[in-house]
C-alpha positions as CSV (number, residue, x, y, z in Angstrom):
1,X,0.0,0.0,0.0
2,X,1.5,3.5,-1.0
3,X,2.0,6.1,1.7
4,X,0.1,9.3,1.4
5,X,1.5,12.9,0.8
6,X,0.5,14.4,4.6
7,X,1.0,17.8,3.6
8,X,-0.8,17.3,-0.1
9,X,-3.6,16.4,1.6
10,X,-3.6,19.0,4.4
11,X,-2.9,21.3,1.7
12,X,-6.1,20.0,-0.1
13,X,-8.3,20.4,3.0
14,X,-7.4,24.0,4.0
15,X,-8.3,25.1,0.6
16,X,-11.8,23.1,0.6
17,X,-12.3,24.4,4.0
18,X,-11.7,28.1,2.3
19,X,-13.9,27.0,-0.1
20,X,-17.4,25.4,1.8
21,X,-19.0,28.8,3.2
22,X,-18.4,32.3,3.4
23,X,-19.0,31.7,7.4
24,X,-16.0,30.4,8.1
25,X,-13.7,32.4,9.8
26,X,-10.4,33.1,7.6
27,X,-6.7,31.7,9.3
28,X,-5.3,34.3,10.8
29,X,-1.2,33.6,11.5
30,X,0.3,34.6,14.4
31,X,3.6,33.1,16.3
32,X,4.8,32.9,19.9
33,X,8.2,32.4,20.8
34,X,8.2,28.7,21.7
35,X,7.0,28.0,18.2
36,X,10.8,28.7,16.9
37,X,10.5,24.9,18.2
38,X,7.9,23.6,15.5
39,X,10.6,22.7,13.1
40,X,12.4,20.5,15.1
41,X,9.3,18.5,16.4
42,X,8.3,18.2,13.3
43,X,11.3,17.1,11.9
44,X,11.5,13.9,14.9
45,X,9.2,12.2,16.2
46,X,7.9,8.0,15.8
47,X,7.3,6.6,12.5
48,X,3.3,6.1,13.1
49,X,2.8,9.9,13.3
50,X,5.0,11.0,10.5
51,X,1.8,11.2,8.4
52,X,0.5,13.7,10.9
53,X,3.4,15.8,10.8
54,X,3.5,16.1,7.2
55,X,-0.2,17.8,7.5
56,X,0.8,19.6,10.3
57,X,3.9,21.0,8.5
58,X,1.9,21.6,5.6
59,X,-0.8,24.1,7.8
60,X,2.1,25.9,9.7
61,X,2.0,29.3,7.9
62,X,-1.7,29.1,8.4
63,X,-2.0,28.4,12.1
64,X,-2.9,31.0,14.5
65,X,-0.5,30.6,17.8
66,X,-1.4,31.7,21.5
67,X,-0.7,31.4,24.7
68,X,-2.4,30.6,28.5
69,X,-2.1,34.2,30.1
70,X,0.0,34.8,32.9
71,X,-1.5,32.5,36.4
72,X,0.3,32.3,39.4
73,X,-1.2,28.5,40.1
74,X,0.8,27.7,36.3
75,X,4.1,29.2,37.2
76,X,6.1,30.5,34.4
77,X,4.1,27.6,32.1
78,X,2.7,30.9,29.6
79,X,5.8,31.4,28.8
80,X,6.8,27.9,27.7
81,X,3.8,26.7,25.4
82,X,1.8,27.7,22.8
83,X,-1.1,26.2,21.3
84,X,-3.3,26.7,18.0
85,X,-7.0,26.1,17.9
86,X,-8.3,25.0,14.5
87,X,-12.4,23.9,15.4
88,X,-14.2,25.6,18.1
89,X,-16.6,28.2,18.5
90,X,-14.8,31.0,17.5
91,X,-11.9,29.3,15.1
92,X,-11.6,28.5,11.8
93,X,-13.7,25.4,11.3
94,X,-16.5,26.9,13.4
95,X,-18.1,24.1,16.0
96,X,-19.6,24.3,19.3
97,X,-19.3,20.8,20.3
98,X,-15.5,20.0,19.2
99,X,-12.2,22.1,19.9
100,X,-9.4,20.7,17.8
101,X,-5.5,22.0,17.4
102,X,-2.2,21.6,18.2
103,X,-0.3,22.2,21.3
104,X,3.8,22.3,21.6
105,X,5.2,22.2,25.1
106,X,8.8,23.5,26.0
107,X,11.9,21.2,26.8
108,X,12.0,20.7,30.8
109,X,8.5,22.1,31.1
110,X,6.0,21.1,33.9
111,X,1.8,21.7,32.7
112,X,0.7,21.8,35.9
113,X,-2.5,19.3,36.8
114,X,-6.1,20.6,35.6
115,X,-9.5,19.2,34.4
116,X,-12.1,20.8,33.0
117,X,-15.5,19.9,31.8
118,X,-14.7,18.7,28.1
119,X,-13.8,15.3,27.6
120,X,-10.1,15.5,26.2
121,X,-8.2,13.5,23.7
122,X,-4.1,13.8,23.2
123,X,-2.3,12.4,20.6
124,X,1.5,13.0,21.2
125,X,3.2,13.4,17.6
126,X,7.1,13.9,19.1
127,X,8.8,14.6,22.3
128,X,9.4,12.6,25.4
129,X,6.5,14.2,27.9
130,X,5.7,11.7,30.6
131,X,1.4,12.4,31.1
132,X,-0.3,11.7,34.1
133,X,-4.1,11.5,34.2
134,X,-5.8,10.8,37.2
135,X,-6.1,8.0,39.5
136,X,-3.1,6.1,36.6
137,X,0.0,6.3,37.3
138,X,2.0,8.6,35.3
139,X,3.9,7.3,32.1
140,X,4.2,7.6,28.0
141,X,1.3,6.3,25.8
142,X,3.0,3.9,23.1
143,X,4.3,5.1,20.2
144,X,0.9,6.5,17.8
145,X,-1.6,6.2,20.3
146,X,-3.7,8.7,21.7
147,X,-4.3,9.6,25.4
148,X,-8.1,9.9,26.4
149,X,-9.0,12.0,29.6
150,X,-12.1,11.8,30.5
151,X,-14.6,15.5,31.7
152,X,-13.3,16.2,35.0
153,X,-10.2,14.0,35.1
154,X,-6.9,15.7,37.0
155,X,-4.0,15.5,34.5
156,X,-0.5,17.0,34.0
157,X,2.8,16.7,31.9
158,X,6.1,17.0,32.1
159,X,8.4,16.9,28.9
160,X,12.1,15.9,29.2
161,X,14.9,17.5,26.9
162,X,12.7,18.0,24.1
163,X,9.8,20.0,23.3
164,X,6.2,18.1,22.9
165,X,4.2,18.3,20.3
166,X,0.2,17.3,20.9
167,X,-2.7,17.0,18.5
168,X,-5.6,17.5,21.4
169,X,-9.8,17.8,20.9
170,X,-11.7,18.8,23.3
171,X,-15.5,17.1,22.9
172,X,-19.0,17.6,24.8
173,X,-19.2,20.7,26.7
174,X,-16.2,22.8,25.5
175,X,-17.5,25.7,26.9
176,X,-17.5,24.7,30.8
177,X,-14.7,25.0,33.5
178,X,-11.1,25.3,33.5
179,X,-9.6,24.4,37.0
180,X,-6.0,24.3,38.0
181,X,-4.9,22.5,41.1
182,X,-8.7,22.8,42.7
183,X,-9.3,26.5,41.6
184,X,-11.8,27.4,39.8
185,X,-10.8,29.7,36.9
């Protein structure tokens, strides 16, 4: 069986997606300094995302890049990850019952523990974060496989000596609460 072209086809789908409705919101770019990163995660990671980081190199000058603002309970974790929403409410594929996008977390970065409403969904594409969602103990999913956390699960990450690159989706009520370490936010 021949191996697609990942960033053909993302390539393909971003100009559909321009293409389907007037509605839809248009990509607005933007960068934050931990993206300088996206290269290299993109340029390592396991064989059975390689696919996935073709598309995803393939949508980087279209991908709008933020970050968490500044919360004492995260420490200094705003300054060392960014994210990109691609569906949700108020994103480019417009839905109000999915949140999709990308998320890259520095080298030697702690993302403190949280929960929220939404049931979440990570898919590590490269780096060496160890996860821990709550009552497991914390490890690595394999190698291509995707982390389900359940609405109101407690769960963190640490990355090692490389940055971590996540595909995450946020399903069911995407517009409920955000808590860190207890607190209500």
């Amino acid at each position: 069986m021949a191996r697609r072209d990942g960033g053909r086809l993302c390539r393909t789908l971003i100009d559909e997606i321009d293409r389907l409705s007037p509605t839809r919101n248009r990509w607005r770019p933007s960068f934050q300094p931990v993206v300088a990163q996206l290269d290299g995660c993109l340029a390592r990671g396991p064989k059975e995302t390689s696919y996935l980081r073709g598309a995803v190199a393939a949508m980087k000058p279209h991908l709008n890049w933020h970050r968490a603002p500044p919360n004492p309970a995260l420490g200094r974790f705003d300054r060392h990850h960014a994210f990109s929403t691609i569906v949700g409410p108020t994103d480019r594929v417009p839905s109000d019952s999915l949140m999709l996008g990308l998320m890259i977390v520095d080298r030697a970065t702690h993302y403190p523990g949280h929960a929220h409403d939404a049931d979440e969904v990570y898919l590590p594409l490269s780096g060496d974060a160890v996860y821990h969602v709550a009552p497991a103990r914390p490890g690595r999913p394999r190698d291509g496989r995707y982390l389900p956390i359940p609405a109101g699960a407690r769960h963190a990450l640490w990355t090692g000596d490389v940055p971590e690159l996540i595909v995450w989706a946020w399903m069911g009520n995407i517009r409920g609460g955000y808590r860190i370490a207890g607190a209500a936010r």
